[in-house]
C-alpha positions in Angstrom: -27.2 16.4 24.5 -25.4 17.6 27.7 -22.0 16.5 26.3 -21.4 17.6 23.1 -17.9 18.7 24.0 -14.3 17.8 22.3 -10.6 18.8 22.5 -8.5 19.6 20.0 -5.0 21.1 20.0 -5.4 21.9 23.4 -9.4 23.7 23.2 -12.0 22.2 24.4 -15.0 23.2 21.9 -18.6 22.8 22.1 -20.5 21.6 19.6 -23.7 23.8 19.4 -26.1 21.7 17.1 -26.7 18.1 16.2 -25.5 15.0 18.6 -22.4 14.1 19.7 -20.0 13.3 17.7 -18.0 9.7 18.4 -21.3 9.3 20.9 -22.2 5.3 20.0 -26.0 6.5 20.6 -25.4 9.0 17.8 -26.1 6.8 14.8 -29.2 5.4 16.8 -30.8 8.8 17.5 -30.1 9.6 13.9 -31.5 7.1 12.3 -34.9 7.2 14.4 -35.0 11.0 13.4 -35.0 9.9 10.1 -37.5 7.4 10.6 -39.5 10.0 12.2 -39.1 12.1 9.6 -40.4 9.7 6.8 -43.8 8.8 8.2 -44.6 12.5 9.5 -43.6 13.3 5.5 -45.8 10.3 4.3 -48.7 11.1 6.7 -48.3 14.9 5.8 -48.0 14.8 1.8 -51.4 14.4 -0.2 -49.4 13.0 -3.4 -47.7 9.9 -1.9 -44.7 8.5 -3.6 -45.2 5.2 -5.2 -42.0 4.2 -3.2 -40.1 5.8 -0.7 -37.0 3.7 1.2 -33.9 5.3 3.0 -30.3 3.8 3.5 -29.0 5.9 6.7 -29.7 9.8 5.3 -29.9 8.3 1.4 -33.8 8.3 0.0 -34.2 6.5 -3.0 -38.1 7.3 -4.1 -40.7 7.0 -7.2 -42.7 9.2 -7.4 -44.5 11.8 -10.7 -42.7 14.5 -12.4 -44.4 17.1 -11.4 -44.4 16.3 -7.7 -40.5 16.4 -7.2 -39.9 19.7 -6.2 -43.1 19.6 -3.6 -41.9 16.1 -2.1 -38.1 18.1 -1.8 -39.4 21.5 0.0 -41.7 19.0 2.2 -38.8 17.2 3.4 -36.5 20.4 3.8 -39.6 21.6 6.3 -39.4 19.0 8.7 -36.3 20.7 10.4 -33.7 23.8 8.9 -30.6 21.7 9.9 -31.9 18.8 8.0 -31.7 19.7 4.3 -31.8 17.2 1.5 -30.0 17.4 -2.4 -31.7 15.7 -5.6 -30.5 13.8 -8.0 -33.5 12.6 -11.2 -32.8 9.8 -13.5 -31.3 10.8 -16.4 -31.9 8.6 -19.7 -33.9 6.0 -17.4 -30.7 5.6 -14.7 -30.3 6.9 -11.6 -26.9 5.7 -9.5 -28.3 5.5 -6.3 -25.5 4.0 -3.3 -22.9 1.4 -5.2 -25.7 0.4 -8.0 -26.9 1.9 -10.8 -30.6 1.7 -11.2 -32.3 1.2 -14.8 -36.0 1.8 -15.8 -36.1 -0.2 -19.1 -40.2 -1.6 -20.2 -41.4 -0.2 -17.0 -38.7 -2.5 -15.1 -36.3 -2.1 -12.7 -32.7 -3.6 -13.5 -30.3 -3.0 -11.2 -25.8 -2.8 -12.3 -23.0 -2.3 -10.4 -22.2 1.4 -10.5 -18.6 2.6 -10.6 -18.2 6.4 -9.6 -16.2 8.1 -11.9 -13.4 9.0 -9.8 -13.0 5.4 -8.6 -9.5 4.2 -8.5 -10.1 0.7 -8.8 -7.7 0.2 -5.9 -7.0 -3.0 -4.6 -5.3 -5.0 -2.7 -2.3 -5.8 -4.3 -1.6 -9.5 -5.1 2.5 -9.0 -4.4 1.7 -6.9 -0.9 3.0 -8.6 2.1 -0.7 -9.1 3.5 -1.5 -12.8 4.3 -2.4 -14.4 1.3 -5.8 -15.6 2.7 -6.3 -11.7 3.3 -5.6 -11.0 -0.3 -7.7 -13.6 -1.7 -10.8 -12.8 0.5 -10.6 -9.2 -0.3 -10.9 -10.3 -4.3 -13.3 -12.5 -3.2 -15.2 -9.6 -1.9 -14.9 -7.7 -4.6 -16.8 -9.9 -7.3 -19.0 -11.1 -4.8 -20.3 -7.3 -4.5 -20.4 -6.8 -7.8 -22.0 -9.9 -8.7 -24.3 -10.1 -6.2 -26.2 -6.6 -6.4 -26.3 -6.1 -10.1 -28.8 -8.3 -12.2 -27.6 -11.5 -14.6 -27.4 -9.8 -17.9 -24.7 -7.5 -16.7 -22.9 -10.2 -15.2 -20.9 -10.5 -18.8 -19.7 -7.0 -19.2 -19.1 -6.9 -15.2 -16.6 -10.0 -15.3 -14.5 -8.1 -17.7 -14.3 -5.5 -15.6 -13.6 -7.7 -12.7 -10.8 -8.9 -14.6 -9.3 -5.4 -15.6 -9.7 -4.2 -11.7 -7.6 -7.0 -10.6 -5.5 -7.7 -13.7 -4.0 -3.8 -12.3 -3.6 -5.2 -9.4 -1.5 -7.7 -10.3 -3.7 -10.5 -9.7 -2.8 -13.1 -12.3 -5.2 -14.2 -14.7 -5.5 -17.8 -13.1 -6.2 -16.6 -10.0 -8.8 -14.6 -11.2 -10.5 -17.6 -13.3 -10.6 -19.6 -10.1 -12.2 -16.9 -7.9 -15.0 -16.5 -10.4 -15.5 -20.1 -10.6 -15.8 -20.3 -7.0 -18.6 -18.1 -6.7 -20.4 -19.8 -9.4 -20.0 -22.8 -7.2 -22.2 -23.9 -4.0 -19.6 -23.1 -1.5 -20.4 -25.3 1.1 -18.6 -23.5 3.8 -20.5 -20.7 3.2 -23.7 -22.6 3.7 -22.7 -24.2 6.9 -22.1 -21.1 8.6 -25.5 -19.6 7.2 -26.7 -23.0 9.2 -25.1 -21.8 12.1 -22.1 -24.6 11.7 -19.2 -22.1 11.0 -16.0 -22.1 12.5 -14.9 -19.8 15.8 -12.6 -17.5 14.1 -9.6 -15.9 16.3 -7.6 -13.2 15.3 -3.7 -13.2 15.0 -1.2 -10.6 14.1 0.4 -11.3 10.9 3.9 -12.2 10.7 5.6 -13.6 7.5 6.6 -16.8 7.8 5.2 -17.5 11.2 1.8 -16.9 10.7 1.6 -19.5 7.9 3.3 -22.4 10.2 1.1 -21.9 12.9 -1.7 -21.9 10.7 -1.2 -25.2 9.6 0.2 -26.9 13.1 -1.1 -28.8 15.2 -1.4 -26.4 17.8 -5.0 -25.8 17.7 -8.1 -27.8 16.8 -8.4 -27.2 12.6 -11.8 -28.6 12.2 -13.1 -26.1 15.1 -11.2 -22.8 15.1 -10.1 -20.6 12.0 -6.9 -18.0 12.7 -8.0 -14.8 10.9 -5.2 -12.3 10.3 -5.0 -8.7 11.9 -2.4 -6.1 10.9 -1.3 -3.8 13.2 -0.5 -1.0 10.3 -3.5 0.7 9.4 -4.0 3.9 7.5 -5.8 4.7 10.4 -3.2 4.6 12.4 -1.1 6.0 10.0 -2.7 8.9 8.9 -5.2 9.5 11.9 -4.4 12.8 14.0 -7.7 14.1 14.2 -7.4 13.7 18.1 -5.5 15.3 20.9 -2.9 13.0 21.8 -3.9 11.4 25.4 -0.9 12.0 28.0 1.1 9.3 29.3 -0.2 9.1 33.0 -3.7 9.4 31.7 -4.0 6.5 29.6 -5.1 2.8 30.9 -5.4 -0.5 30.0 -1.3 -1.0 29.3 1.7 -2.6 30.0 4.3 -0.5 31.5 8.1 -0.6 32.5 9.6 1.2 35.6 13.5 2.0 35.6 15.1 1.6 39.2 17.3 5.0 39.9 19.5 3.5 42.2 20.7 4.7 46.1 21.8 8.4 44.7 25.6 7.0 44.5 25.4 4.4 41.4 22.7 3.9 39.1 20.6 0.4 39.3 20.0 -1.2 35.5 17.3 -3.2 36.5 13.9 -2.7 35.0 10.2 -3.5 36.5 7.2 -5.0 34.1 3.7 -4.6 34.8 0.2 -3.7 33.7 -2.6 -2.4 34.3 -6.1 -2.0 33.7 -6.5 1.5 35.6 -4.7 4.9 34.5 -1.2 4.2 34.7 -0.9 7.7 36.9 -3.2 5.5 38.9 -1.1 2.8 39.2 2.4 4.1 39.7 0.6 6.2 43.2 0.0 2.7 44.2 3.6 1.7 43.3 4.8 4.5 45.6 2.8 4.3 48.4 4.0 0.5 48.3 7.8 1.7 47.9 7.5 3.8 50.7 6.1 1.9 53.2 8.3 -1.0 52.1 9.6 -1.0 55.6 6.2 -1.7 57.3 5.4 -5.0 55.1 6.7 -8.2 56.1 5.5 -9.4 52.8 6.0 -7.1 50.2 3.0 -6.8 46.9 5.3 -6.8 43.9 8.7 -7.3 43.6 9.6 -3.7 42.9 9.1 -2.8 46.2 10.8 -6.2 47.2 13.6 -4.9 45.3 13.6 -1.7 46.7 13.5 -2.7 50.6 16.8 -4.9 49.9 18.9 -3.0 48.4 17.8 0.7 49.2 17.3 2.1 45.9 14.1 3.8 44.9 12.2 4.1 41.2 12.6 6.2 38.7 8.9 7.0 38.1 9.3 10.0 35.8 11.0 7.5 33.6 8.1 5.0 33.4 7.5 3.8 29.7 4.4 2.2 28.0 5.5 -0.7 26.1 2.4 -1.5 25.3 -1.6 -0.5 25.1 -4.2 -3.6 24.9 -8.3 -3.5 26.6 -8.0 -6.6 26.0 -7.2 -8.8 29.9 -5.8 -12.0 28.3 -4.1 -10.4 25.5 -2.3 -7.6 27.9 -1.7 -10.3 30.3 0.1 -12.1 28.1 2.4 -9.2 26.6 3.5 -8.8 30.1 4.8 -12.0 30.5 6.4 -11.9 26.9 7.8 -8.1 27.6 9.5 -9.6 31.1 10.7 -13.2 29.3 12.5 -10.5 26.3 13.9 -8.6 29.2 18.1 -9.8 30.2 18.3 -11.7 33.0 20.2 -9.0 34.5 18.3 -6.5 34.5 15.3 -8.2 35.2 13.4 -7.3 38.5 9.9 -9.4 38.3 9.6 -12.8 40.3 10.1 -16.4 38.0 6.3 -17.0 38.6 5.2 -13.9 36.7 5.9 -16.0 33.4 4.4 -19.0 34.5 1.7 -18.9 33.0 3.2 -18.1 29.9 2.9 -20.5 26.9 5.7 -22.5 25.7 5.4 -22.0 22.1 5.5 -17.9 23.1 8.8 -18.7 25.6 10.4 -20.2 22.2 9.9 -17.6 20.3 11.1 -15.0 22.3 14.1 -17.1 23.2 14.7 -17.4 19.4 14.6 -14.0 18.7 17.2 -13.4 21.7 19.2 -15.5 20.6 19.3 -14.3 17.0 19.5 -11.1 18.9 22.8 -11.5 20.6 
């Protein structure tokens, strides 16, 4: 509650009610507010609701006709910045989340329930997504819709399985099969509900590539599964909620240092590194190493190596981010890849920086140099 405070364009604003937003402990204090909530309501109220559940802030209750509008002004009691909306069945239905809930003979039936300004959406079947990625995500989508409404809407929910993905170009074939599928035991999915899954690892997709390694013989088939990742995302896209974080201030990356030469002739060699810690952090250590270059018999990193032979000092207001990663073995290993890519001739790390690197990486990265040049 004592840091409810964000920046944007440049403010820093304070947020005067509620909890924090982006806080992880947020949606944890929430939801036990709303659990509160509940049982003071259902300890509180002399006409009890016959049922009364919750998804996050979502009620979904049964309860008389004439004791809806007392049940509402309870619950707007509790607290003035909690306030709650109605929605009664109309006709027997009441859409309540993604389903559509039915009252037929004093029953319950439950459909799938389609807003009206849906766009039916997709995936498209010709995108340049992994096909496993565009098959799971049809896969998905029946599954959901199968799978929360009730048998005898599965008939008139197939069709419209089949129109959502007919529009997005899936063809009919595919579409047969992925309904036949989910009819059928699948017995992968019952291994892993048995705790006999596969360890999935997560790849960036690359056409082509993606699907040789895939199917090599470069990992163990019957024990790992490669999931794809895309590094495109609307988010990333469309996201600019956020002040942008400067340079210096961000951390866990891998950075490159130009060398400004002696002051007569400019040096083209480049430095590689990473780093865990802000990279404003990190080039203060880089200095402090440059200059005392002289002192140390064995110099920490060879851009201070580089510097004590020859004289010339770093460019640091030059230093570029080439890439971020939290990950340690992931940013690890786009170092050595960023310093295998760069020339020969301009390279300044020591040979044993890439030794660690694989050789199915060092291939590729030769390749593409080569195609390169």
């Amino acid at each position: 509650m004592e840091n409810r405070y964000f920046k944007y364009n440049e403010k820093i604003y304070e947020q005067r009610s509620g909890m924090p937003m982006g806080s992880p402990a947020s949606p944890v204090v929430a939801d036990i507010v709303m659990e509160e909530l509940l049982s003071k309501f259902m300890m509180e109220t002399a006409n009890k609701p016959r049922l009364l559940t919750k998804y996050v802030d979502d009620l979904f209750a049964i309860v008389r006709t004439q004791d809806v509008d007392k049940m509402l002004n309870d619950l707007n009691n509790f607290n003035k910045s909690i306030q709650f909306t109605i929605e009664t069945e109309k006709d027997g239905e009441l859409p309540y989340l993604d389903t559509l809930i039915i009252r037929k003979n004093n029953k319950l039936l439950i459909d799938w329930y389609k807003k009206p300004t849906a766009s039916g959406r997709l995936i498209n079947f010709n995108s340049k997504h992994d096909k496993k990625t565009i098959i799971n995500t049809a896969s998905n989508f029946i599954r959901r819709v199968l799978s929360i409404s009730d048998t005898i809407f599965h008939g008139k929910n197939i069709d419209e399985i089949k129109v959502t993905l007919t529009k997005n170009d899936f063809p009919m074939t595919t579409i047969k099969q992925l309904l036949r599928t989910y009819f059928t035991e699948n017995k992968e999915r019952t291994n892993i509900a048995k705790g006999e899954g596969k360890i999935y690892k997560s790849v960036v997709h690359v056409p082509g590539i993606t699907e040789r390694i895939k199917f090599s013989k470069l990992y163990d088939r019957d024990k790992y599964q490669i999931a794809s990742t895309y590094k495109h995302t609307l988010r990333k896209l469309y996201s600019n909620t956020k002040d942008r974080i400067p340079k210096q201030e961000k951390s866990d990356v891998v950075y490159r240092i130009p060398c400004n030469g002696d002051g007569s002739h400019l040096c083209k060699k480049v430095y590689v590194g990473t780093t865990k810690m802000k990279l404003k952090t990190r080039i203060s250590a880089h200095r402090s190493n440059v200059k005392l270059r002289s002192s140390f018999s064995d110099n920490k990193t060879a851009l201070s190596l580089h510097c004590k032979d020859t004289g010339h000092y770093p460019d640091f207001d030059n230093v570029s981010i080439l890439h971020e990663e939290k990950n340690y073995g992931k940013r690890y290993t786009l170092e050595m890849l960023h310093i295998t890519n760069t020339p020969n001739d301009t390279k300044m790390n020591y040979k044993i920086d890439t030794d660690q690197l694989a050789r199915v990486y060092r291939d590729l990265v030769l390749r593409q140099q080569h195609c390169s040049s």
